[in-house]
PAKOLVO-7703 format. One line per 3 residues: number of its first residue (from 1); their letters; for each residue x, y, z of N, C-alpha, C. Coordinates in Angstrom, 2 decimals, always signed. Atoms other than C-alpha are relative to their C-alpha. Layout:
REM residues N
NUM> a> X:Y:Z:X:Y:Z:X:Y:Z; ...;
//
This chain:
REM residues 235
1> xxx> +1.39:-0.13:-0.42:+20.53:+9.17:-6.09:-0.25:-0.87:+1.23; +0.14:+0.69:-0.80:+19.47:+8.43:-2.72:-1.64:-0.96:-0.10; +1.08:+0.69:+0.10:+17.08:+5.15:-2.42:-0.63:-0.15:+1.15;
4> xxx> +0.66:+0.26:-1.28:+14.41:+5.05:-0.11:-0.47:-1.08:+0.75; -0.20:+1.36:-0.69:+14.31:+1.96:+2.13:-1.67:-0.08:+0.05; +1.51:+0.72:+0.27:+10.36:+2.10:+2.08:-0.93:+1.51:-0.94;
7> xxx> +0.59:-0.79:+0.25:+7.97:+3.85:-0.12:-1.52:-0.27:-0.13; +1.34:+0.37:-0.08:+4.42:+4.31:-0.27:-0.23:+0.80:-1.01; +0.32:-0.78:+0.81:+2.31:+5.57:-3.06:-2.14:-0.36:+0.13;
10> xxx> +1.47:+0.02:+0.45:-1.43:+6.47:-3.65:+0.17:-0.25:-1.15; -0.02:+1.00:+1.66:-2.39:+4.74:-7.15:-1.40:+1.37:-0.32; +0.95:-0.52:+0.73:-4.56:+7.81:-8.19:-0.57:+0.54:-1.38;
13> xxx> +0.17:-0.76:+1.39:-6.42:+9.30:-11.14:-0.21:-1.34:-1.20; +0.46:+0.86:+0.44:-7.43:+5.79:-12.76:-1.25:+0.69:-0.76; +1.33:-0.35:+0.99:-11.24:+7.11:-13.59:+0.53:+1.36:-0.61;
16> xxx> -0.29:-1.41:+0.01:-9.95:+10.41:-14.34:+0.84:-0.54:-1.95; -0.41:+1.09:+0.99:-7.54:+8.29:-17.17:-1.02:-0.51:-1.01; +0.60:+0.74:+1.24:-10.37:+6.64:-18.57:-1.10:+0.68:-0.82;
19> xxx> +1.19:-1.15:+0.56:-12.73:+9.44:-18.82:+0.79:+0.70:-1.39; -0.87:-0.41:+1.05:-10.19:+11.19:-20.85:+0.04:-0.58:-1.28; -0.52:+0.56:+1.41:-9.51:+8.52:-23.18:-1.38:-1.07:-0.25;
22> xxx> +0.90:+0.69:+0.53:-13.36:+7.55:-23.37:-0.02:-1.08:+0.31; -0.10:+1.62:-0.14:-12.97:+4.08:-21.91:-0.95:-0.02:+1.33; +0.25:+0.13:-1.30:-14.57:+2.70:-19.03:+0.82:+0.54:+1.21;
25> xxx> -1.12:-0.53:-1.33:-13.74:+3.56:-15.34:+0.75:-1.50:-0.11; -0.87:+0.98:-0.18:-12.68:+0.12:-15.01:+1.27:-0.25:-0.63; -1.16:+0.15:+0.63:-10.12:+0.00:-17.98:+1.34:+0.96:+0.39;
28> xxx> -0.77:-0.90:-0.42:-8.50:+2.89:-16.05:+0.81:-0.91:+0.83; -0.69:+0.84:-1.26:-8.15:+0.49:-13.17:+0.78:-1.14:-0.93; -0.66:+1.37:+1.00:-6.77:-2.61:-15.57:+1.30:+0.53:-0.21;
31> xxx> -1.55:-0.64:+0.75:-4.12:-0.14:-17.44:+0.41:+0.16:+1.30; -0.68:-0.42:-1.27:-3.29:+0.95:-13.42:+1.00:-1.09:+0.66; -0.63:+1.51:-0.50:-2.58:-2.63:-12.54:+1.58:-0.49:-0.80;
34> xxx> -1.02:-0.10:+1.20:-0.19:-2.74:-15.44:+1.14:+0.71:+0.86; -1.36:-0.86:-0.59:+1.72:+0.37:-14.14:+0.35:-0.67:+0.86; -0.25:+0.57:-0.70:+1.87:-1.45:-10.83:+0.99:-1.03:-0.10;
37> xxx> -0.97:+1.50:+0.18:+3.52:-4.57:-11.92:+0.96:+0.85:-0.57; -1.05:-1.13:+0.32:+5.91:-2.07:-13.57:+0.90:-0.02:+1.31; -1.02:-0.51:-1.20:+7.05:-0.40:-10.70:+0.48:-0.75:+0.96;
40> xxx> -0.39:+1.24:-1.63:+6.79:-3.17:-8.06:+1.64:-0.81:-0.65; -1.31:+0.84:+0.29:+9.66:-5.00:-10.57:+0.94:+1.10:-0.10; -0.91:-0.41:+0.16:+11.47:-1.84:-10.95:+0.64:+0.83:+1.23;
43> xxx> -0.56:-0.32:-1.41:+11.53:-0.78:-7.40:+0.57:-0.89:+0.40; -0.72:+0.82:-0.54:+12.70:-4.04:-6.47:+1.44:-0.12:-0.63; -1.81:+0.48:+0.62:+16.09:-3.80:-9.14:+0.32:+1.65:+0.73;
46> xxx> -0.94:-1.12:-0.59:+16.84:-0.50:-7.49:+0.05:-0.18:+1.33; -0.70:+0.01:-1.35:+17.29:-1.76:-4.23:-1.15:+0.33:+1.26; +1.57:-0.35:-1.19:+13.69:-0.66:-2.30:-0.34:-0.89:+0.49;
49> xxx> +0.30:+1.02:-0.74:+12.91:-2.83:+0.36:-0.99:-0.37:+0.44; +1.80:-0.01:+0.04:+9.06:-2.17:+0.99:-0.41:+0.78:-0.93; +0.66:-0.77:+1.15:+6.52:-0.64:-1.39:-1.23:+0.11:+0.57;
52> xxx> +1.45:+0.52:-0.71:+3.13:-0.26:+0.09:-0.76:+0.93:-0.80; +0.91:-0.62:+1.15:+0.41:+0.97:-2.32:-1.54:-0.25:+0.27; +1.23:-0.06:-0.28:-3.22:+1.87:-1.70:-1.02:-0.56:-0.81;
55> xxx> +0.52:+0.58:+1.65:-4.86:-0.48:-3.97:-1.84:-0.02:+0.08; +1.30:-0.03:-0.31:-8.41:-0.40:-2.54:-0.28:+0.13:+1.68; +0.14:-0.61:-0.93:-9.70:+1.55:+0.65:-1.10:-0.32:+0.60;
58> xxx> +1.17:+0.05:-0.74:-12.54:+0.94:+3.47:-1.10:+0.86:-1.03; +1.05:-0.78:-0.16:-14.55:+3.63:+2.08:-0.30:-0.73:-1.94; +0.61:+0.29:+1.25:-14.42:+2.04:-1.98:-0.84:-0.97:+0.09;
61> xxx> +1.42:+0.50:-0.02:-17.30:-0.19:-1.07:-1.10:+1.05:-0.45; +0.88:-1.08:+0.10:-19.18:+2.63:-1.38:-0.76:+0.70:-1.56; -0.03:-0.27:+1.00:-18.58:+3.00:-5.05:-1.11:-0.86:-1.16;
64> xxx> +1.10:+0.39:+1.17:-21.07:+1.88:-8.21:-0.01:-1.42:+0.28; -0.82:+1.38:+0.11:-21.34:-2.05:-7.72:+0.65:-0.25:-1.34; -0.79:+0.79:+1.45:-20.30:-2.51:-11.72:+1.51:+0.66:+0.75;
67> xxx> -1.17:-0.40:-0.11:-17.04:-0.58:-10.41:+0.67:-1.32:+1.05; -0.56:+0.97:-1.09:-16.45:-2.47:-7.23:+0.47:-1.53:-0.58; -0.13:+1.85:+1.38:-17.41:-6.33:-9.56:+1.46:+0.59:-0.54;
70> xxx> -0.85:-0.03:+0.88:-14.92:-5.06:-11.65:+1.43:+0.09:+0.26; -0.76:+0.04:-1.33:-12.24:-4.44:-9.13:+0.28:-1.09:+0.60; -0.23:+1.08:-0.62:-12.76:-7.08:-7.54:+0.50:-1.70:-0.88;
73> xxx> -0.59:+0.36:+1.19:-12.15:-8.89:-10.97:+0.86:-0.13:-0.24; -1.43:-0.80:+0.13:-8.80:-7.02:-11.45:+0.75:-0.76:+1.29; -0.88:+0.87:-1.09:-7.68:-8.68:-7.93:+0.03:-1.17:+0.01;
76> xxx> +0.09:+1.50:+0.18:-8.45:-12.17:-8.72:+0.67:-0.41:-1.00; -0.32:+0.38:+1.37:-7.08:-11.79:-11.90:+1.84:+0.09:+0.64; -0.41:-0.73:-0.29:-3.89:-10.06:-10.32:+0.70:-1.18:+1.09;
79> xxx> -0.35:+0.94:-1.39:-3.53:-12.67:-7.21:+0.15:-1.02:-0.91; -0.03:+1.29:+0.70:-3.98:-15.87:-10.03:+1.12:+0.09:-0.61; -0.81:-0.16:+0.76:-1.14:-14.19:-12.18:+1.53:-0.47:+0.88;
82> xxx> -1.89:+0.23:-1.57:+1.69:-13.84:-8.71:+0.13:-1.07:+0.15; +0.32:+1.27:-0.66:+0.25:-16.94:-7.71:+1.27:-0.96:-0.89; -1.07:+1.20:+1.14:+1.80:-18.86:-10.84:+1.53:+0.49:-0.05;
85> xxx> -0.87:-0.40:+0.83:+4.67:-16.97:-11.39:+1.04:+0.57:+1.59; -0.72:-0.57:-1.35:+5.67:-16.25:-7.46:+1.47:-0.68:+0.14; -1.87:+0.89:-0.52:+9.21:-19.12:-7.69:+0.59:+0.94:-1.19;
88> xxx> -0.78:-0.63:+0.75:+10.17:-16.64:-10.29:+0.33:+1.01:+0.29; +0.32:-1.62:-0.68:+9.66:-13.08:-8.44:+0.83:-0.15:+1.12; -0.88:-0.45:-1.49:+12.01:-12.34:-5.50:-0.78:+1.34:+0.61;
91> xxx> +0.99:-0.29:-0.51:+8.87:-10.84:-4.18:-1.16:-0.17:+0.87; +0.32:+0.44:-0.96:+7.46:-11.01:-0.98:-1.26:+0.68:+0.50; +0.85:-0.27:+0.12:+3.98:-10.58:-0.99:-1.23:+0.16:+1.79;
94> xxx> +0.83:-0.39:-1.60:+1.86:-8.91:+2.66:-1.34:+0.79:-0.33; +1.06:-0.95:-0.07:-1.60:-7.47:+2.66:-0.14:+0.38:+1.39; +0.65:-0.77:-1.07:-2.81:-5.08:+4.92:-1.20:+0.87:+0.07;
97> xxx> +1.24:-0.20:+0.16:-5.92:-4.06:+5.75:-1.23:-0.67:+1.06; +0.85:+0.92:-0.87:-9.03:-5.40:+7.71:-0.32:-1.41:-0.92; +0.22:+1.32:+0.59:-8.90:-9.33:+6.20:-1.04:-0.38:+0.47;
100> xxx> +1.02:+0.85:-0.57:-11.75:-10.23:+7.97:-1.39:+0.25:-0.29; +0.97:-0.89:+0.20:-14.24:-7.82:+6.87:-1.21:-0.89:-0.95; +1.31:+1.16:+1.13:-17.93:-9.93:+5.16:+0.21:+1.05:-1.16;
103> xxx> -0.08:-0.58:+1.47:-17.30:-7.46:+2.38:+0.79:-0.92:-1.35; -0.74:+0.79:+0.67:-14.24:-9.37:+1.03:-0.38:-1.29:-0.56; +0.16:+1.74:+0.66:-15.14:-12.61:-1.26:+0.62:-0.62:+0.31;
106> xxx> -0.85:+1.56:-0.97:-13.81:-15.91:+0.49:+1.05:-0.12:-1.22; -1.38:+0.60:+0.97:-11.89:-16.49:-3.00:+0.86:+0.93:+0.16; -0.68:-0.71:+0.22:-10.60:-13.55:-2.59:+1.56:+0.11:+1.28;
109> xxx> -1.15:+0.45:-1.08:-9.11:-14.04:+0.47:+0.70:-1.22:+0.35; -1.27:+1.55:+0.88:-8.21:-17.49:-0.03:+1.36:+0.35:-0.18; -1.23:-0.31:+0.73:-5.63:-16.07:-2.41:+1.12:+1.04:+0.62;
112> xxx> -1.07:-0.68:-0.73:-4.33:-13.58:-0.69:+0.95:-0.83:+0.97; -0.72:+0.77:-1.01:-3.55:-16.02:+2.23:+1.13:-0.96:-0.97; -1.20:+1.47:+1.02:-2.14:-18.53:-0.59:+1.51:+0.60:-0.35;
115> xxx> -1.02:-0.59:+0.70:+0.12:-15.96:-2.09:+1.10:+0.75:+1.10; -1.13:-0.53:-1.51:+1.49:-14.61:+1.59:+0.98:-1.18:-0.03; -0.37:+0.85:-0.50:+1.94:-17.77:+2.37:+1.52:-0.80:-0.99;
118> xxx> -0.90:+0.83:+0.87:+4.11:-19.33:-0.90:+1.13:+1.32:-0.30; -1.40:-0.97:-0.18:+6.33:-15.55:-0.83:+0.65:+0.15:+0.87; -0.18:-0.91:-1.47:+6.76:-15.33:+2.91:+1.53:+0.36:+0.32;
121> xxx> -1.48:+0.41:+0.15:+10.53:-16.73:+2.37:+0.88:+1.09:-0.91; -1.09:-0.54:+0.63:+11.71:-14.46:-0.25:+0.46:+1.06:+0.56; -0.94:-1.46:-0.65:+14.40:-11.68:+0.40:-0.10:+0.93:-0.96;
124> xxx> +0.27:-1.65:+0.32:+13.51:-9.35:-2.03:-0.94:+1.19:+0.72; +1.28:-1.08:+0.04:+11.21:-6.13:-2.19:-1.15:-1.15:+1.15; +1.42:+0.29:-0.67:+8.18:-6.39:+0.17:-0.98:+0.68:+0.03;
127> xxx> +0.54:-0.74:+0.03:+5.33:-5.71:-1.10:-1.39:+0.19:+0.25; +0.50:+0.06:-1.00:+2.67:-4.46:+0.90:-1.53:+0.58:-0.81; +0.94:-0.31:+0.47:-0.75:-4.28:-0.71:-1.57:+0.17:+1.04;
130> xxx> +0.39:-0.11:-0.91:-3.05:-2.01:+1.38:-1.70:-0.60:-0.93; +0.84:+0.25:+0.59:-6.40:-3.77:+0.70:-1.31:+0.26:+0.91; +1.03:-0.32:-0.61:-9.49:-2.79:+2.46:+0.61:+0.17:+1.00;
133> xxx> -0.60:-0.80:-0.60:-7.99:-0.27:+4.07:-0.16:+0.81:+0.42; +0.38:-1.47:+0.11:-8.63:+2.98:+6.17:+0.70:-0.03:+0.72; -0.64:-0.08:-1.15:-5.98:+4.52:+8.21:-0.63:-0.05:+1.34;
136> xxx> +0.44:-0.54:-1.11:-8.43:+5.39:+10.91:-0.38:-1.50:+0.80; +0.86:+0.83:-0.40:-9.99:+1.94:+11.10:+1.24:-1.44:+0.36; -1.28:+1.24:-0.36:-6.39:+0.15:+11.32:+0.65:+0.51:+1.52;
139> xxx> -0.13:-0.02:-1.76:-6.15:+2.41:+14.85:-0.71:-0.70:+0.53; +1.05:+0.85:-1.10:-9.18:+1.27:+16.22:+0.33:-1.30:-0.34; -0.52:+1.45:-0.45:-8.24:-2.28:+15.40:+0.89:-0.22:+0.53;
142> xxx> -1.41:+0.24:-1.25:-4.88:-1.93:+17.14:-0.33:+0.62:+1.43; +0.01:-0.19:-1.37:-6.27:-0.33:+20.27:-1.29:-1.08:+0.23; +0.45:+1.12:+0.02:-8.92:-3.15:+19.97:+0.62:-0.96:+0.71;
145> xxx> -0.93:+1.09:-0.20:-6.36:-5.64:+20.03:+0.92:+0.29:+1.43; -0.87:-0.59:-1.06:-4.32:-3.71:+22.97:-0.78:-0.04:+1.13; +0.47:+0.19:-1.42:-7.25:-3.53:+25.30:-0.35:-1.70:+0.66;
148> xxx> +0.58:+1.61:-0.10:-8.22:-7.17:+24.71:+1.40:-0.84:+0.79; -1.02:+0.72:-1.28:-4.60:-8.28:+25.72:+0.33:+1.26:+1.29; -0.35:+0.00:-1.48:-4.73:-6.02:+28.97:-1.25:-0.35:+0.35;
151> xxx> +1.63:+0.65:-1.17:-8.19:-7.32:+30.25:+0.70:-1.46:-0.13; -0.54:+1.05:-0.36:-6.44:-10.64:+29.60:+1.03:-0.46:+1.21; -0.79:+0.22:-1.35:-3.50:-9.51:+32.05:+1.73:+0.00:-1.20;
154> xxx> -1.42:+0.22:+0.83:-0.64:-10.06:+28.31:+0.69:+1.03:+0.17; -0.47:-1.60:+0.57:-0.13:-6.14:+28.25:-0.30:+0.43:+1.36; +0.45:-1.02:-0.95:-0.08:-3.88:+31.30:-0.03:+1.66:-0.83;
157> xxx> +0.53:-0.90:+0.66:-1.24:-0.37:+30.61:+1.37:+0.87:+0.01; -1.62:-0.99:-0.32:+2.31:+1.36:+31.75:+0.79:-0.52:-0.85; -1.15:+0.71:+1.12:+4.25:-1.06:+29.14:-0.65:+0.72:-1.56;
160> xxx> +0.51:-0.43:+1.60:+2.11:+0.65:+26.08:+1.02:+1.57:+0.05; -0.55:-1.32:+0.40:+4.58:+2.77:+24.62:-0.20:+0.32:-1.36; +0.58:-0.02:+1.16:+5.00:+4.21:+21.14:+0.36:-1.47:-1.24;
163> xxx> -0.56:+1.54:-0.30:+7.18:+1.07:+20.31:-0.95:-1.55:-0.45; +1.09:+1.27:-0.20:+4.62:-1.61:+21.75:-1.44:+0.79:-1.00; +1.33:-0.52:+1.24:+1.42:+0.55:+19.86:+0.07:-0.66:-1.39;
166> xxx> -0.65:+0.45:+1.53:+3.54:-0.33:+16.36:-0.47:-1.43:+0.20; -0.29:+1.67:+0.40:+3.81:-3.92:+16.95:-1.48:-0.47:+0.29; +1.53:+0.51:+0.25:-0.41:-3.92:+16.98:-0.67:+0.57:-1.37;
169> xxx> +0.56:-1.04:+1.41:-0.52:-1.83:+13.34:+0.35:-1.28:-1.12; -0.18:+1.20:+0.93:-0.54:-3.94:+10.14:+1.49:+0.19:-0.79; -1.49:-0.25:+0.31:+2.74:-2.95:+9.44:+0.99:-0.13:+0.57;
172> xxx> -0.63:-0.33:-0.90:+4.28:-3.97:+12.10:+1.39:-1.14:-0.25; -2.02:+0.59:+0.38:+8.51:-5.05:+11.89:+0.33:+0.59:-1.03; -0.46:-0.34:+1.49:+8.71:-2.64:+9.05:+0.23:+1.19:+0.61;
175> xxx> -0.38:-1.34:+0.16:+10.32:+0.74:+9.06:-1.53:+0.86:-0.65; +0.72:-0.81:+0.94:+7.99:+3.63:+8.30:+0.54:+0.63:-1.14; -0.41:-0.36:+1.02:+7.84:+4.96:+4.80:+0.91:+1.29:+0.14;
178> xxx> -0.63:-1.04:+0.34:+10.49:+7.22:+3.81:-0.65:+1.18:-0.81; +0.63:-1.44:+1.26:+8.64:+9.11:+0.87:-1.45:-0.92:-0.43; +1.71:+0.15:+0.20:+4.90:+9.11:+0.04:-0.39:+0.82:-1.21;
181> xxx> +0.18:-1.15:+1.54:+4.11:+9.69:-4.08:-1.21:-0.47:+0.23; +1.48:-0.44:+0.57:+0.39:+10.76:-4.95:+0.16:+0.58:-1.18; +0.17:-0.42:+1.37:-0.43:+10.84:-8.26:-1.53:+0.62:-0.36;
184> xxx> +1.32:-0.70:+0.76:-3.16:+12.88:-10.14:-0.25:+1.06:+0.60; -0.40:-1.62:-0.86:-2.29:+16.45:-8.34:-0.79:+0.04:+1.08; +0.44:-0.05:-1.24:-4.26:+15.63:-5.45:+1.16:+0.39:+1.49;
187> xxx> -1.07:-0.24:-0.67:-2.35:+16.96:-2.47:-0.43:-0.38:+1.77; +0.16:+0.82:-1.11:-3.60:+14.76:+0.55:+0.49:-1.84:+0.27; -0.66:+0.77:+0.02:-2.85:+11.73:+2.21:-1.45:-1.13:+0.18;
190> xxx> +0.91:+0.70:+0.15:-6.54:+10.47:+2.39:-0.57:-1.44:+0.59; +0.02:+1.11:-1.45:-6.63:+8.18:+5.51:+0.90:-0.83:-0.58; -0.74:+0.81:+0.62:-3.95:+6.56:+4.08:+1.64:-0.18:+1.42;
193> xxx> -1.41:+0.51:-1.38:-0.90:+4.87:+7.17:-0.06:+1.28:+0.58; +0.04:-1.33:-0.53:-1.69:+8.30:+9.31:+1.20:-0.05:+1.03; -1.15:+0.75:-1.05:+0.40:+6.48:+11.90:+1.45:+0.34:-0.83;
196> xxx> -1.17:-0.02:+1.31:+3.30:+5.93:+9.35:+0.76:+0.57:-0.48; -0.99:-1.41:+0.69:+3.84:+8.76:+7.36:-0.14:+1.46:+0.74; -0.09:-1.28:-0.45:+3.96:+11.05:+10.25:+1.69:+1.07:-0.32;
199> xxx> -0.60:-1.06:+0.27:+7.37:+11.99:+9.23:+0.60:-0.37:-1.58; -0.18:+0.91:+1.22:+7.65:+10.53:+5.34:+0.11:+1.88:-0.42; -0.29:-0.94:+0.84:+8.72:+13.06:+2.65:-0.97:-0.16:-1.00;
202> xxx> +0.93:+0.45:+0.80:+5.67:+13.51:+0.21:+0.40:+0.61:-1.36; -0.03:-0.21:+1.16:+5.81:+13.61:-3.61:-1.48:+0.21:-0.69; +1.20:-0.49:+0.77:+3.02:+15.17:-5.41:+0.20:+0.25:-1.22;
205> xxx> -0.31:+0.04:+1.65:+2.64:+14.59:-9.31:-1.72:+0.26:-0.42; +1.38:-0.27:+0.63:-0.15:+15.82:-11.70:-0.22:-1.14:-0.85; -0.21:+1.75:+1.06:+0.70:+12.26:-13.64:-1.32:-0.87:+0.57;
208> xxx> +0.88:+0.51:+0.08:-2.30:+10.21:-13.67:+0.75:-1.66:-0.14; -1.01:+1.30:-0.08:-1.22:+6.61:-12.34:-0.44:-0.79:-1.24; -0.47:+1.22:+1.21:-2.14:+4.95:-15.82:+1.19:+0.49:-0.95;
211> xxx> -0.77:-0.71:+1.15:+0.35:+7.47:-17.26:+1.54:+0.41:+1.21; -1.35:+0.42:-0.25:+2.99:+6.50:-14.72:+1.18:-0.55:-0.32; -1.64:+1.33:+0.45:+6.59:+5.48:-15.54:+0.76:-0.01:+0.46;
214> xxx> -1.01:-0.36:-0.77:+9.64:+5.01:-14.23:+1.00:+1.44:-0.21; -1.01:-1.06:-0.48:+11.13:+8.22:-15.36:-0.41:+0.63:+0.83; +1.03:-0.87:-0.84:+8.18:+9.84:-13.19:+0.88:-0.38:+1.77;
217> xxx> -0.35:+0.67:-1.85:+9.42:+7.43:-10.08:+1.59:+0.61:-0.01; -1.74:-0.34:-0.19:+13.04:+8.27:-10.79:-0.11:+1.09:+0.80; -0.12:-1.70:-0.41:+12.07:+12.30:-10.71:-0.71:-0.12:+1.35;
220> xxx> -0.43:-0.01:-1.72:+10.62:+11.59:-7.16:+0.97:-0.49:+0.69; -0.81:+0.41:-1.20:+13.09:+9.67:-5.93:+1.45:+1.40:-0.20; -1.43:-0.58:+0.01:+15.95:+12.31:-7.24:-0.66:+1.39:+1.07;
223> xxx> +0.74:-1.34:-0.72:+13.21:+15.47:-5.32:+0.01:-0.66:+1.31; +0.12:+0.48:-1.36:+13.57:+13.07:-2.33:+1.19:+0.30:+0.29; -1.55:-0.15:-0.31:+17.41:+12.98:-2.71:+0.49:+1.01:+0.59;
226> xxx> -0.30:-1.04:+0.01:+17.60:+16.56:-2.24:-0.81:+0.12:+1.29; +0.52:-0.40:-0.80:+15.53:+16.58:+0.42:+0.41:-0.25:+1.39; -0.48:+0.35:-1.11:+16.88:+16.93:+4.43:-1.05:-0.73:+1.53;
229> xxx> +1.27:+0.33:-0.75:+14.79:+15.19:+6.54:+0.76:-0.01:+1.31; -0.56:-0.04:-1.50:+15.17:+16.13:+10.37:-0.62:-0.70:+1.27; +0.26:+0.49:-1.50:+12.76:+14.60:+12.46:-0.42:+0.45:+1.17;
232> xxx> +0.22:-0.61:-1.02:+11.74:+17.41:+14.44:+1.04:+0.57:+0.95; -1.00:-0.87:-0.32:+15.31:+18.60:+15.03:+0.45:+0.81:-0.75; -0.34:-1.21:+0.00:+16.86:+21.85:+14.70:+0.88:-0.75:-1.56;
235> x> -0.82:+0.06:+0.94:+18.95:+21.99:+11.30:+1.67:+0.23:+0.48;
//
């Protein structure tokens, strides 16, 4: 089975999960977090070198505040757990996303910075938690950042290639994803790395990410195996 050197996944179908089984939306998100820590340790014993997972998006502000509180709960709880337990994890912890945004709670970002900061060293898995996140809104902050260093004189406008663009994205020194799983039969990519996964292999499952497991991740990675990826050349 071939392993994919980076993968990305949408974490969907949480409320969808809890409706089903009568629970809160939130307990959808809790059991989701679960799967997560799952996979993040079992992608890292098979050899995956990034993981990047959509864990909360620009536009979920938008959502009920008890949902959002509760969420935002789930990440504090979530960042306090790595925190303690990070000299044990060969797990190298990156957010991406707009960090700066007044939405985000100061503790919240605190921790994030704490927990970059005490993994930055390890050589395992890297894993890349997109957190207030919209693909669209991580261009405009990189051509932001691109015009600001050429009115400075750092960047001339003839040196922006596709190359130099990358190294202003929040992903930048990383390979783009190889394969892109979405769970809960949705079949989009939902402003999610647009940049990124322009040529990623996508996996689409009707599995509802609290009812993720690894045989689910296996059966994409073996539908990836099989798959020829060209690149925009001829076969």
């Amino acid at each position: 089975m071939k392993i994919p050197q980076h993968i990305a996944i949408i974490m969907d179908g949480n409320g969808r999960w809890a409706k089903e089984h009568n629970m809160p939306r939130n307990e959808g998100h809790r059991r989701g977090t679960k799967v997560l820590e799952e996979i993040i340790k079992y992608a890292n014993q098979l050899g995956v070198r990034y993981l990047t997972v959509y864990a909360f998006s620009t536009e979920n502000w938008r959502r009920p505040k008890e949902e959002v509180d509760g969420l935002m709960k789930l990440f504090k709880k979530y960042l306090d757990e790595n925190i303690k337990k990070a000299s044990k994890d060969d797990v190298r912890f990156n957010a991406i996303g707009d960090m700066d945004s007044k939405y985000i709670p100061q503790e919240i970002r605190d921790k994030i910075k704490k927990l970059e900061e005490i993994t930055k060293d390890k050589q395992g898995l890297c894993f890349n938690m997109a957190f207030n996140y919209g693909g669209r809104d991580e261009l405009i902050r990189a051509c932001k950042k691109i015009i600001s260093d050429v009115e400075k004189g750092d960047l001339k406008k003839e040196q922006l290639t596709e190359s130099v663009f990358e190294s202003y994205l929040d992903t930048k020194g990383q390979p783009d994803p190889d394969l892109m799983i979405r769970t809960s039969g949705e079949e989009r990519t939902s402003n999610f790395l647009p940049w990124q996964l322009t040529y990623s292999e996508f996996y689409f499952t009707p599995c509802l990410w609290p009812d993720f497991t690894k045989k689910e991740f296996d059966r994409a990675l073996e539908v990836y195996s099989k798959r020829q990826r060209r690149f925009g050349k001829s076969e």
